[in-house]
C-alpha positions in Angstrom: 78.5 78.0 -6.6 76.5 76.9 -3.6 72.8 75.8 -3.3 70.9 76.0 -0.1 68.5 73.8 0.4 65.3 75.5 2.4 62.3 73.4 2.3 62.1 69.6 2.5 58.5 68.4 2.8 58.0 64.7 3.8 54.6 62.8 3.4 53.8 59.2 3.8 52.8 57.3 0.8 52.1 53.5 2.2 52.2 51.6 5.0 52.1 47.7 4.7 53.4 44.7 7.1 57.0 43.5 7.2 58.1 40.1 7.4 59.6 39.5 11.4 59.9 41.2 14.4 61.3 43.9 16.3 64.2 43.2 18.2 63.5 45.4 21.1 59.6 44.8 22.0 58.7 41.5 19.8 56.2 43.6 17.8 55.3 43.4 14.1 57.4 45.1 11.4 55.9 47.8 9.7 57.6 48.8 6.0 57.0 52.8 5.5 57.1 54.7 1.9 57.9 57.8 2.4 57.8 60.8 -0.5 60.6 63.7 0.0 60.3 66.8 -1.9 63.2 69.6 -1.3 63.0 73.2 -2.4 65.2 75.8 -3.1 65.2 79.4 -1.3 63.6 80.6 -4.4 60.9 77.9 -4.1 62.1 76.1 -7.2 62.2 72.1 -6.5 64.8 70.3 -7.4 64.8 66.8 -5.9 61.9 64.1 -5.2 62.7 60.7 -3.9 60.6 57.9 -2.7 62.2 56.4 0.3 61.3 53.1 2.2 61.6 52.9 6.0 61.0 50.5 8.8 59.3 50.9 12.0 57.5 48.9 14.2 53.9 49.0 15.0 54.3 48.7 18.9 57.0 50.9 20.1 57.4 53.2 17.2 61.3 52.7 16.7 62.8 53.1 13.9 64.6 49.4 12.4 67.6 49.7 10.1 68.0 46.4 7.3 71.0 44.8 7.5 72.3 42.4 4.9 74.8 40.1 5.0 75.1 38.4 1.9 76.5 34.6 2.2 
């Protein structure tokens, strides 16, 4: 059996300031909650996740965490 996946619908929830600074430009850190909703072809939804992202607030790229633990 195979699902398709049709629509995914994406809206932003919150936007706050992140501690440090982008490695790029030296701008601020921006954290980003984002809400997914996906959709079957027959328009029934079946997944909704709430998704934090990073960005910063100068030069728009997107900054991935990474975490070393000691």
């Amino acid at each position: 059996m195979c699902l398709i996946v049709c629509d995914e619908q994406g809206s932003e929830v919150e936007r706050k300031t992140a501690s440090g600074n982008c490695p790029h430009c030296g701008g601020k850190v921006e954290a980003v909650d984002v809400e997914t909703r996906s959709k079957l072809c027959c328009l029934i939804p079946v997944c909704f996740q709430i998704k934090r992202k990073f960005q910063c607030a100068v030069c728009f790229k997107r900054l991935v965490l990474s975490y070393y633990p000691s």
